[in-house]
Structure formats: structure tokens, C-alpha cells
C-alpha positions as CSV (number, residue, x, y, z in Angstrom):
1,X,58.3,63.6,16.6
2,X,56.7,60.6,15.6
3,X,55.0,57.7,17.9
4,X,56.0,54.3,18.1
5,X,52.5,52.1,17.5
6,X,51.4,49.4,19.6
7,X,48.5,46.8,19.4
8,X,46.5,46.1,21.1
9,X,44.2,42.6,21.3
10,X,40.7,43.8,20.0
11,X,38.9,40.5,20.7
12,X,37.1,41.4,23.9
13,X,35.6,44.8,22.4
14,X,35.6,47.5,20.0
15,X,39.2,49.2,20.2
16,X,40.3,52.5,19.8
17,X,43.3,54.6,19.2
18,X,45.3,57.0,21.8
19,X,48.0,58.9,21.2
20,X,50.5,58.6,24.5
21,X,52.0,61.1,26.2
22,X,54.5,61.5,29.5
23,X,54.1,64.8,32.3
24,X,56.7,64.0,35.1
25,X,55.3,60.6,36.6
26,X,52.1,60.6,34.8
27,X,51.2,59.3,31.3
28,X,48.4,60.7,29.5
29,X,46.4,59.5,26.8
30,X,44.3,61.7,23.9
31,X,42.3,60.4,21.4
32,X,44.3,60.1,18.1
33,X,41.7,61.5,16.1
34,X,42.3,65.2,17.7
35,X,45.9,65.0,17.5
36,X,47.8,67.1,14.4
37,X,50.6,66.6,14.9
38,X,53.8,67.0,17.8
39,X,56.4,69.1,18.0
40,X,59.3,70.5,19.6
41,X,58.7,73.4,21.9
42,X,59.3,76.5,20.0
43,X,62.5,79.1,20.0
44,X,59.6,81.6,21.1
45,X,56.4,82.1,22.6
46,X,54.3,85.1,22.5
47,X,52.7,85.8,26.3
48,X,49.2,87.1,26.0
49,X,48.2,88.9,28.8
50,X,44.8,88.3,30.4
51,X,45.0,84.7,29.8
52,X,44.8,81.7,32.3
53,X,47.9,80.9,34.4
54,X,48.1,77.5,32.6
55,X,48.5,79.4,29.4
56,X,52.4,79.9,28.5
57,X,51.4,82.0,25.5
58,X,50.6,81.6,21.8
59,X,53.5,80.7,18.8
60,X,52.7,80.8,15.0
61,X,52.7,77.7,13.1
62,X,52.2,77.6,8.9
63,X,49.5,80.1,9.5
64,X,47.5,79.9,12.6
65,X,47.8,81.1,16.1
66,X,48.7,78.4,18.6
67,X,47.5,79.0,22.2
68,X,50.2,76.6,24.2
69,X,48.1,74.9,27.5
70,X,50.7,73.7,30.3
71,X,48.6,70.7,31.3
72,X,50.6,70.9,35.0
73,X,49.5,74.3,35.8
74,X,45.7,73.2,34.9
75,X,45.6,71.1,37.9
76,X,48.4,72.8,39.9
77,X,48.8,77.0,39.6
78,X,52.6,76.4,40.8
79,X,53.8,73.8,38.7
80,X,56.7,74.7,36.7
81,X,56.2,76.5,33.6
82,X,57.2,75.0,30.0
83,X,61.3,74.7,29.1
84,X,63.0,74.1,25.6
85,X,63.0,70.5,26.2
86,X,59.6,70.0,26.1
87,X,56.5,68.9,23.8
88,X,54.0,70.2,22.3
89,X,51.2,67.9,21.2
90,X,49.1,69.9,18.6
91,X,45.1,69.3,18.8
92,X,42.3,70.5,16.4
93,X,39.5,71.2,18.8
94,X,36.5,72.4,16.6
95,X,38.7,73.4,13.7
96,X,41.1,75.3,15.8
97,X,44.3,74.4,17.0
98,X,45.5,74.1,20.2
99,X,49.0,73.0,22.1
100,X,49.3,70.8,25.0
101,X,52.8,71.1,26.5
102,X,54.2,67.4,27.7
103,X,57.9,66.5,28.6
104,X,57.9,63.5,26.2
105,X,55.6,61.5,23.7
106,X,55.0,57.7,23.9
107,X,52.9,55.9,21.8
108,X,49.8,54.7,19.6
109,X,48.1,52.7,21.5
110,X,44.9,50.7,20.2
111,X,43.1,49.9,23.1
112,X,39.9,47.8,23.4
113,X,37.2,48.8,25.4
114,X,37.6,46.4,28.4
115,X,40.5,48.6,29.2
116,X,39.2,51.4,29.7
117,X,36.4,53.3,32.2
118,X,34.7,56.3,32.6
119,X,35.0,58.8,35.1
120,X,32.6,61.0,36.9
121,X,33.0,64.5,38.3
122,X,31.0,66.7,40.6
123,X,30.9,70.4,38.6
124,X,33.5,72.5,38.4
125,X,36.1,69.7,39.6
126,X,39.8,71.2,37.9
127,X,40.1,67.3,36.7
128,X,37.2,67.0,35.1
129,X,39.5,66.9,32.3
130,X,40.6,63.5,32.7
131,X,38.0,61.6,31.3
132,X,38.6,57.8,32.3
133,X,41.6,55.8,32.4
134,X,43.7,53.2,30.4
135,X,44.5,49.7,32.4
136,X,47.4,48.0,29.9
137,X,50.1,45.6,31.1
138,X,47.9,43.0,33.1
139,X,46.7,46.3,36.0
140,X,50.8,47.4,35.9
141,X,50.2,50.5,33.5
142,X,47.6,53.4,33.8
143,X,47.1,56.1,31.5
144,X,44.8,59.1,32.1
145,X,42.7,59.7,29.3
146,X,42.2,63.2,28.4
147,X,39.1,64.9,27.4
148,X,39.9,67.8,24.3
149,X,35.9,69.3,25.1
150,X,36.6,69.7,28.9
151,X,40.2,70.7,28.5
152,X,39.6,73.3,25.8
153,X,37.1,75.8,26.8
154,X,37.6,78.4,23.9
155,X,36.0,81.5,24.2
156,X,35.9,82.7,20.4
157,X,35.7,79.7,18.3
158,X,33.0,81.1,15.9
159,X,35.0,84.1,15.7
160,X,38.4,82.4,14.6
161,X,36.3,80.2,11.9
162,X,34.9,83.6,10.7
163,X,38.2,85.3,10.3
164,X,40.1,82.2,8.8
165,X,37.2,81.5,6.1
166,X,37.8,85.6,5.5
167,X,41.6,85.2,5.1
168,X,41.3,82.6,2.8
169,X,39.3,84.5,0.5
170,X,41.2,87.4,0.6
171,X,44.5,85.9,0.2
172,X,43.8,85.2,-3.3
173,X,43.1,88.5,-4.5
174,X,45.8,90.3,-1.7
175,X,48.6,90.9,-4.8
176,X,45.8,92.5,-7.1
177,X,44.5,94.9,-4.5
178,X,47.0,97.2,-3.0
179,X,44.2,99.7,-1.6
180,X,43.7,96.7,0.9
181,X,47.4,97.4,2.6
182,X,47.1,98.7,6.1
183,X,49.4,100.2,8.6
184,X,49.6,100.0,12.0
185,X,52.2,100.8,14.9
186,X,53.6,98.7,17.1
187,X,54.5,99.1,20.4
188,X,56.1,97.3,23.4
189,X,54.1,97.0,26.9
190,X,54.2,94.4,29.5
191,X,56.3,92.2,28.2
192,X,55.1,91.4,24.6
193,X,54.6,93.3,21.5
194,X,51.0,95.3,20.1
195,X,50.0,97.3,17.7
196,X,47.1,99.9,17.0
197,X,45.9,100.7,13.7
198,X,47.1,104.2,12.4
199,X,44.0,105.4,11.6
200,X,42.8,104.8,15.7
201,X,45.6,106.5,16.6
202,X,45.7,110.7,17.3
203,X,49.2,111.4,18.5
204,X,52.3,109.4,19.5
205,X,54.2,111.9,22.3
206,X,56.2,112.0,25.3
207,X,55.1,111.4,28.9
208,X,54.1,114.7,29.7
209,X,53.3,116.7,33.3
210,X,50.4,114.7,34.6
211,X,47.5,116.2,36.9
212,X,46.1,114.6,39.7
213,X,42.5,113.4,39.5
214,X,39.9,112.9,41.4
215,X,39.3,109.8,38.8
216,X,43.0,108.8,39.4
217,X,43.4,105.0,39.9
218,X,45.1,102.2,39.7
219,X,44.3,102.2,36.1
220,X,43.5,105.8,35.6
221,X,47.2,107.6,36.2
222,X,45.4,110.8,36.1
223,X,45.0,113.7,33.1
224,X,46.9,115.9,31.0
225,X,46.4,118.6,28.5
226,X,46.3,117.5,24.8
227,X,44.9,120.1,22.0
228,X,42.7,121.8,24.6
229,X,40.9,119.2,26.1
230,X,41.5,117.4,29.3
231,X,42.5,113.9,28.3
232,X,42.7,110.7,30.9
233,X,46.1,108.6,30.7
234,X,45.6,105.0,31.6
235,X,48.5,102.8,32.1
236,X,48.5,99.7,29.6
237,X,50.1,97.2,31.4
238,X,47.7,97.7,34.5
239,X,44.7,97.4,32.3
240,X,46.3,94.1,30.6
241,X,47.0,93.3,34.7
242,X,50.6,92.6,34.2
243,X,52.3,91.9,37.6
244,X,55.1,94.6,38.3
245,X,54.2,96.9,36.1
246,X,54.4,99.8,38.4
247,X,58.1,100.9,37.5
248,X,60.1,104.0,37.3
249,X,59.5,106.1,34.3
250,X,62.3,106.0,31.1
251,X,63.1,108.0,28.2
252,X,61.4,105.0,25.8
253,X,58.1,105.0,27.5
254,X,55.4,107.3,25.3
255,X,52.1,108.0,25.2
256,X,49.9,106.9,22.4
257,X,46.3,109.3,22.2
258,X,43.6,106.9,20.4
259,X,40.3,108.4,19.7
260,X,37.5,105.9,20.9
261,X,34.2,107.3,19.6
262,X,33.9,110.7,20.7
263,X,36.2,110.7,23.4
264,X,40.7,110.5,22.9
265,X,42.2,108.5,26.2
266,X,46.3,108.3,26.5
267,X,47.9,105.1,26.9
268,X,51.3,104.7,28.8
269,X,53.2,102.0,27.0
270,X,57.2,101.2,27.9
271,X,58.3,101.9,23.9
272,X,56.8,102.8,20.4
273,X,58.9,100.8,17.6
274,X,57.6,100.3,14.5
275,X,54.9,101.3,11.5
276,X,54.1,98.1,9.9
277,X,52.7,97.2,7.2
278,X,49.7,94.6,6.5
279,X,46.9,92.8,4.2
280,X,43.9,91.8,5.8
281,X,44.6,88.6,5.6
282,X,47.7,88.6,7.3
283,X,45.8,89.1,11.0
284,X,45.8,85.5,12.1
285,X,42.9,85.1,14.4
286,X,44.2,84.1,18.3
287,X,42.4,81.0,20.2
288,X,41.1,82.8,23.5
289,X,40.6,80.9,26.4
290,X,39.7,83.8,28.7
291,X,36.9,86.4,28.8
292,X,38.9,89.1,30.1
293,X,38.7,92.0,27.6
294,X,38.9,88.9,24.9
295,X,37.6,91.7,22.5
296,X,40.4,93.4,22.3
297,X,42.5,91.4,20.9
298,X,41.4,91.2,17.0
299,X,44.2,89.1,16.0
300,X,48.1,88.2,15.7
301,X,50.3,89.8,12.7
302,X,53.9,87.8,12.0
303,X,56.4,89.7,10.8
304,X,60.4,88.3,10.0
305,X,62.7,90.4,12.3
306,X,59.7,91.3,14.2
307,X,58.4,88.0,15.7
308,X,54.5,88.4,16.4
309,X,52.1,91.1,16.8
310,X,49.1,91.2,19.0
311,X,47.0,93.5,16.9
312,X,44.4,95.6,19.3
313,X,41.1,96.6,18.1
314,X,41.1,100.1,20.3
315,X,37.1,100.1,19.6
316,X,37.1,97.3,22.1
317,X,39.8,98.1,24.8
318,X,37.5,99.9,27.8
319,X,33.9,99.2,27.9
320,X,31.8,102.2,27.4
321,X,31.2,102.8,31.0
322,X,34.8,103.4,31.7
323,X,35.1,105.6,28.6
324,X,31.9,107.5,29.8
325,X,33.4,107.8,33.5
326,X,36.7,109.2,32.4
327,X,35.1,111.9,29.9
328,X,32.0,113.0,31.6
329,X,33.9,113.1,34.5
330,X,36.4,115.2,33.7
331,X,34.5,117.5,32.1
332,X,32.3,117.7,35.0
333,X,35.7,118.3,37.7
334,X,37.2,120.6,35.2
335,X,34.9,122.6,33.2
336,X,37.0,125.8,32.9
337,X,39.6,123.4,30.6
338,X,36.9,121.6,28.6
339,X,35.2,125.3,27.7
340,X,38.7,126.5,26.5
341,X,39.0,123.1,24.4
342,X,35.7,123.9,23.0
343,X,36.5,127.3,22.2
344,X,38.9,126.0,19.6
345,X,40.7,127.7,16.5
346,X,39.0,127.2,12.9
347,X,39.3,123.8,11.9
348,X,42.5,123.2,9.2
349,X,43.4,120.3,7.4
350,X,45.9,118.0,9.9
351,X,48.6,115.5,8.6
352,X,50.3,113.2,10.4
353,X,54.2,112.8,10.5
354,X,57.5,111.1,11.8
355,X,59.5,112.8,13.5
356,X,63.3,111.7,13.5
357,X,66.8,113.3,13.9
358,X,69.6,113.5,12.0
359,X,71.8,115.8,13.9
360,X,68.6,118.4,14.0
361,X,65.2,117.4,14.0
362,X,63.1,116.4,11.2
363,X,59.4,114.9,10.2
364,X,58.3,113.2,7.2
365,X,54.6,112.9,6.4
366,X,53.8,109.5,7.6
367,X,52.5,108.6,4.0
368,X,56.4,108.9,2.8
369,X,57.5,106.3,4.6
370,X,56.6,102.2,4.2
371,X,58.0,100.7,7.3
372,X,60.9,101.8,9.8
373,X,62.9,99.2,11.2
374,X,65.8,98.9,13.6
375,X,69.7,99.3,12.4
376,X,70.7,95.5,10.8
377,X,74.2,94.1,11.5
378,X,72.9,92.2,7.7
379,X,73.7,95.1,5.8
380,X,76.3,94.3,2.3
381,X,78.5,96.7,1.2
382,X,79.3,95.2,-2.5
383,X,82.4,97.5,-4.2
384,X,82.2,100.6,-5.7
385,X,79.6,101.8,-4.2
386,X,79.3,105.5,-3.5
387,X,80.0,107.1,-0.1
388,X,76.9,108.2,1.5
389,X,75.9,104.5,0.2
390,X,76.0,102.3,3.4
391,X,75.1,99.0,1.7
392,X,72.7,97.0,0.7
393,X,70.0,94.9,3.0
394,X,67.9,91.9,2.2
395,X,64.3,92.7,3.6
396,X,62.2,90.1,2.8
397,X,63.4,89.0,-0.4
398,X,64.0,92.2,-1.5
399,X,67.5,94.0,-1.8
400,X,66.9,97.9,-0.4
401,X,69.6,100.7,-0.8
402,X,70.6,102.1,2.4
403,X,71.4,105.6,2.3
404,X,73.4,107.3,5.5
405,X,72.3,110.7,5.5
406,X,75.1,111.8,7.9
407,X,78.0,110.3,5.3
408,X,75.7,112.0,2.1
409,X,76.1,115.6,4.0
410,X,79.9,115.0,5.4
411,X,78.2,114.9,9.8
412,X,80.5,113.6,12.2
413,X,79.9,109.3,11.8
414,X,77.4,108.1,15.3
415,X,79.3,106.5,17.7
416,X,76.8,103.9,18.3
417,X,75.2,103.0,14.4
418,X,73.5,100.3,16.7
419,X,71.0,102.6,17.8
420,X,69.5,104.5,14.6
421,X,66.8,103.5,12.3
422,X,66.2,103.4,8.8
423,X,63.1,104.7,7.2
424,X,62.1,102.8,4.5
425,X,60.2,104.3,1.5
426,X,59.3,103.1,-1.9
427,X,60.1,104.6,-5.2
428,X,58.2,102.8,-8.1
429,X,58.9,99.3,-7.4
430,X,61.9,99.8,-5.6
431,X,62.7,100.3,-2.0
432,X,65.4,102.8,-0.1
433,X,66.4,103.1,3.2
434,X,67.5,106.1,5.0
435,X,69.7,105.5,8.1
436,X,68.8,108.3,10.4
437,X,70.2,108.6,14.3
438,X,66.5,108.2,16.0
439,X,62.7,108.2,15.3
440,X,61.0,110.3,18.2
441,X,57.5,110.9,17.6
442,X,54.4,110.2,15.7
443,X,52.0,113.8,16.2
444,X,49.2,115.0,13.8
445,X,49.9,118.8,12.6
446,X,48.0,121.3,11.1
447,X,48.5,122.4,7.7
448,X,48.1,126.0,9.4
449,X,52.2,125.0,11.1
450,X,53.3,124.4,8.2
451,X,55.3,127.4,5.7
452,X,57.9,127.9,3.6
453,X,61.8,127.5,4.8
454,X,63.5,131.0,4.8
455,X,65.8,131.9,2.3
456,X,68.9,131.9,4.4
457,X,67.9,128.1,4.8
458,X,67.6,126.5,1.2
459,X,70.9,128.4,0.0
460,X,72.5,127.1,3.1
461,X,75.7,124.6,2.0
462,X,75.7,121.3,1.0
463,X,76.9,120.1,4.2
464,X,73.4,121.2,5.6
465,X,70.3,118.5,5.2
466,X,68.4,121.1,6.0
467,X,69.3,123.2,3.3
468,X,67.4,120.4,0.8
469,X,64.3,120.9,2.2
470,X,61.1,124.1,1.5
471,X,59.3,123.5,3.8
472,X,59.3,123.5,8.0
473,X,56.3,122.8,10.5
474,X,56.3,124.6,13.8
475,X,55.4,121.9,17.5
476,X,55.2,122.8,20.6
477,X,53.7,126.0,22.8
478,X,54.7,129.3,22.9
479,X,56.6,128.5,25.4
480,X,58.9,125.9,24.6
481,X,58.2,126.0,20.6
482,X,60.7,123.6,18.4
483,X,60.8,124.4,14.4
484,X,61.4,121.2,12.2
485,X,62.1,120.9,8.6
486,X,59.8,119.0,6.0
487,X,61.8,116.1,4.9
488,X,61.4,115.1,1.2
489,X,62.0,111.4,0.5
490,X,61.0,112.6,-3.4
491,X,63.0,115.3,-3.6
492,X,66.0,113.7,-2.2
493,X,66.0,110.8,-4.2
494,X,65.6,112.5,-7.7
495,X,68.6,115.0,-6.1
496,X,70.5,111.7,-5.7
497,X,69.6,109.9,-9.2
498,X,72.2,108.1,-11.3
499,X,74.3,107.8,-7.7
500,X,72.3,105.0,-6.5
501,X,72.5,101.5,-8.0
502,X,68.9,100.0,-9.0
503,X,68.1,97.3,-6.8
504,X,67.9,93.8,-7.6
């Protein structure tokens, strides 16, 4: 939104220009120097949890993180938050950009230095921000001048200069360099959207039996039994201190094991959505304006259909002497579990896989599969397409064959297609997707679960998905023990050939 310019006379001292800006009854004025740009308030902001009350939350703009400051919470903790309507005035503070909500701009002011004054603060005064004020009009109008170094206090500034200097230099070279692609999943916990790189992460399962502790708290839920080991469950939205997080448990919510040096801790999240793909470059740096576990947070990853990511560095979630209390504590309460963790089977090879259903239960080694996104409304069905072909979908500018496994083997149609996924893999340099009803889980297995499908199973008919596959993997305990079949993204697509049109 541009500013209509005013000048000022400069005849009784050296003038400079302000940018104006309007909050309820107040005007403000910034320095036009540290002003970017304005612009409307955006469709969506990110909240990032930890932050300052005056922080509404971050969007993404052409590349960088913008952290958006509600100037009327800065001085007043119940002024109202930010609506549509609204400004946002965007500053480069130290080479990093940073939003200042107002309700409307004004105008470029040059104004000479007999109209303005400096103010002074005692320390730590919340206005400290204002700087001095603007007299214009003969006395009639005052502006508050604003002061970007008081106003901005960012935490990590040398830390976003080091990972945007590091992101330009890779983005050259990202296209030659496919060894540099990453994964990560992403999951949903108070109220925004994270993700933990695959390689941090153990197992993805559901909320088992939990035991009391005697190092249950608000953050420590308490312990459960994973591979032999005792293992401490800590609830994610308490540790990000998000208000009302204490809420009845669902069938989404899952628990995602991350190994943090020697020692594997369960976090309770509300959902587990997505593997997603990234370069290095693509984790935009985030503008932290609080110290609050500000290590954590290692950057932001956009993503079309997916909005943005708050990617976690897990190395940097609990300090070490709350990763030291939880494990040396629980191996001193309950030594008789820890010994029978210890007194493990020979070590095999472990893989990790999806597991999804398609009528029965599947899993699909993890490195199969590309991304897995949510059923799209967007999906083409051009003519003469074969049956088990359910279109075609535009995924980022590129056209990807979706295949519905339950049309291909003559199952019973889902009476809510809203609902399943679609497992994307790649084939060459193409791209299919297979609708399937649900994904459930993300779990390591050893190689020791895994055998060959009986006999009965592979000549089984054609109706019978199962019947495609050679190989199965046994999960679960003796007790309640679940057998799943290997599924073959390979296998099936050379089975299919000539049936499916090449993509575009």
C-alpha cells in the first residue's frame, strides 16, 4: 500500500523522513530508512508457541520468515489481537525482517529537526520504544516516533544471517545434488504444525497403557514400555506451554519416540500427518524474539497445500538435565525393567516402514514412498482412462497418476474418499499415487519379522492385494500379534505397465 509524501519546510534544521502510521487514536512514526515495504495482513499466520504475547505469529514472504509484532499488546497484554483489516508495516532490523501490525498507513513525512524531541526512560520502562515525538500542524498533530533497536529485541540474529548466507549458497547447486534431499514428518500439536527429521525419529505409535511415575509431572505424563526399556512420555503442548492443552485423549493423537543422545523420550502430539520432503535450503530461518527453548526451533519449511512448517531440531528440545532426570531416574525407580531391556535379543538389521490399510493392513518401507498427502477434491479424470485409474492431480507442477487400489482389486468403493491418503512414489522421473483408506503408523522393524508370504497367499485371486505381495512382517506382542503384508510399489507398477498413461 503505498504512502502519500508530504514536505516538510527544512529551513530551520536538518530534516528527515518518517514513514506514518495509525493504531486506534494514535499515529506512529518509523524512520523510512527501516521500512521495506507494507502490506496487507495475510490469509494466514503461523503461531509460534513460546513467543511474547505481542507476537501474533510468523507468515512467509518471497523467502523469509516474518515474525508479526502487535505494537498494542507491547504496551497493553489485553489489547485486541490483529484482524484481516489490518497492516503490516515490514522493517529490516539488522538484515532481518520484521512486521509491525497497524490498522492503517499515513504518510512520508520529511520533518526538520525543530519538530522533533527526544525522550528519556528509566530501564525497563515497556515504552521505551517510543523514542521522541513529532509536533506538525502548528502543536495540533503529534506523532510518536518509534525506535526499531528498542522495539526489536531479536534473540538469534547472528543465527538467521548464518543460515540465510548458507541457503543462498546452496540453492545454486540444490538441482545437481539430490543426496542433499531430506525427509522429515510432520505433525500437528497445539495449534500449529512441526516436524522432526526422520532420522531423529525411532517409532511413530499409538498412545499406549501409561504407568504412573514417581517423575510424573505436568510435563512428564509418566512411562511406558517401548523395546524393553522404560521410556518417559512428555506431553508437547505442555512443554511448548500452550494454554488448554490438557484435553481428552482421541484416536489421532500418537506418540512419536525420538532418540536424543543415548536416551529415547515419547512425545504426545494431537496428530501425525505427513513425510515431507526438503533441500537444505528450503529451512527458512525464524526471527526469535524469545529465549524460551529458542533452540529448538531450527527453522520454518513452506510447503503448497501444506502452509508452513516449524522444523524442530529434537537435539535441542529438553536441556540435558531434564533428559538426565527422566533416564537416570527411571532406571534408578525401575531397575527390574531396565535389566530386561538390557538383556536384549542379538542385534538385526531394523527398517522403518508405513503402515496403511486398504481393507487389511499393510507397510511399505518408508524409502518407497516420496511424500503422502491428504485425498484432493483437484483430481482430473481425462477420458479413457482405465478403471482402477482415479485421475490425474497437479502436485506442484507436476501431473501424478492416481491409482485406487480398492477399484484395481474390485473392494467395496469408501464411503468417505475424503478421508484416505495417497502415497506418493516415484518411478524414474515420474510420480504415482496410490489412494489407500488410511496411513496408521510409522514403527522401525527388524529384518528378523520379516519372511516370506505363504503359499496359500500369493496364489490367492486377483481380487486379493494381498495376494501381490512375498513378503509379510509380524508387530505386536505375543499377545495381541497383527501380521501385515510387504507392500511393493515396484512390483505393482511393473504388474500394471502399459495400463497407466505416462505423465506429462
Amino acid at each position: 500500500m503505498a504512502m502519500h509524501e508530504r514536505y516538510k519546510d527544512e529551513r530551520d534544521g536538518a530534516a528527515e523522513l518518517f514513514g506514518s502510521f495509525h493504531l486506534g487514536e494514535d499515529e506512529f512514526a518509523l524512520p523510512a530508512s527501516c521500512i521495506r515495504e507494507v502490506v496487507n495482513y495475510p490469509a494466514k499466520v503461523t503461531a509460534l508457541p513460546l513467543s511474547p504475547a505481542y507476537l501474533e505469529g510468523m507468515f512467509t514472504l518471497r523467502g523469509s520468515v516474518i515474525p508479526v509484532v502487535n505494537l498494542g499488546r507491547l504496551f497493553r497484554a489485553d489489547a485486541p489481537r490483529a484482524v484481516a483489516t489490518d497492516k503490516i508495516a515490514i522493517l529490516d532490523f539488522q538484515q532481518v525482517l520484521i512486521g509491525i501490525v497497524f490498522q492503517d498507513t499515513g504518510e512520508i513525512l520529511r520533518v526538520p529537526a525543530s519538530a522533533r524531541s527526544a525522550l528519556q526512560y528509566a530501564a525497563g520502562d515497556a515504552h521505551a520504544v517510543i523514542a521522541g515525538t513529532i509536533l506538525l500542524d502548528g502543536g495540533a498533530r503529534l506523532l510518536q516516533i518509534l525506535d526499531p533497536h528498542a522495539l526489536l529485541r531479536i534473540e538469534n540474529v547472528p543465527h538467521v544471517l548464518a543460515l540465510q548466507a548458507t541457503g543462498a549458497k546452496l540453492s545454486t547447486a540444490r538441482y545437481h545434488a539430490q543426496s542433499e534431499r531430506r525427509q522429515c514428518v510432520s505433525f500437528h500439536a497445539a495449534g500449529a504444525t512441526f516436524a522432526f527429521e526422520m532420522l531423529a525419529i525411532q517409532e511413530i505409535i499409538r498412545v499406549p497403557e501409561l504407568h504412573s511415575s514417581l517423575l510424573n509431572s505436568e510435563l512428564c505424563l509418566g512411562r511406558m514400555h517401548f523395546r524393553g526399556s522404560q521410556v518417559a512420555v512428555v506431553d508437547f503442548g505442555t512443554l511448548l506451554q500452550a494454554a488448554g492443552t490438557a484435553k481428552a485423549a482421541t484416536g489421532d493423537q500418537r506418540i512419536i519416540v525420538v532418540r536424543l543422545d543415548d536416551t529415547s523420550v515419547g512425545f504426545l502430539v494431537d496428530s501425525v500427518d505427513s513425510i515431507v520432503h526438503f533441500f537444505g535450503d528450503e529451512v527458512l530461518p525464524i526471527p526469535l524474539l524469545s529465549k524460551a527453548r529458542a533452540a529448538m526451533f531450527a527453522g520454518c519449511i513452506t510447503k503448497e497445500g501444506l502452509g508452513d512448517i516449524i522444523f524442530l531440531d529434537h537435539k535441542a528440545i529438553l536441556s540435558q538435565a531434564e533428559i538426565v532426570e527422566m533416564r537416570d531416574g527411571h532406571a534408578r525407580l525401575y531397575p527390574a525393567d531396565t535389566e530386561t531391556g538390557t538383556a536384549a535379543t542379538p542385534k538385526a538389521q531394523r527398517r522403518v516402514y508405513i503402515t496403511f490399510t486398504v481393507e487389511t493392513r499393510f507397510a511399505v518401507e518408508i524409502g518407497q514412498v516420496r511424500e503422502i498427502i491428504d485425498f484432493s477434491g483437484a483430481i482430473t479424470t481425462p477420458p479413457g482412462m482405465p478403471a482402477c485409474m482415479r485421475g490425474m492431480l497437479n502436485l506442484r507442477q507436476q501431473m501424478i497418476s492416481i491409482i485406487d487400489l480398492r477399484q484395481l482389486y474390485a473392494m467395496p468403493a469408501l464411503s468417505d474418499a475424503s478421508a484416505g491418503k495417497i502415497l506418493i512414489v516415484e518411478r524414474g522421473s515420474e510420480r504415482y499415487g496410490f489412494l489407500v483408506d488410511h496411513v496408521d503408523n510409522i514403527m522401525t522393524i527388524s529384518d528378523s519379522q520379516r519372511f516370506a508370504a505363504p503359499q496359500i497367499i500369493r496364489t490367492g485371486t486377483h481380487d486379493d492385494l494381498r495376494s501381490e505381495m512375498d513378503e509379510m512382517i509380524d508387530i505386536g506382542t505375543d499377545a495381541q500379534r497383527q501380521t501385515l503384508s510387504v507392500f511393493q510399489c515396484d512390483h505393482l507398477l511393473e504388474k500394471l505397465g502399459s495400463a497407466l498413461p505416462q505423465a506429462a
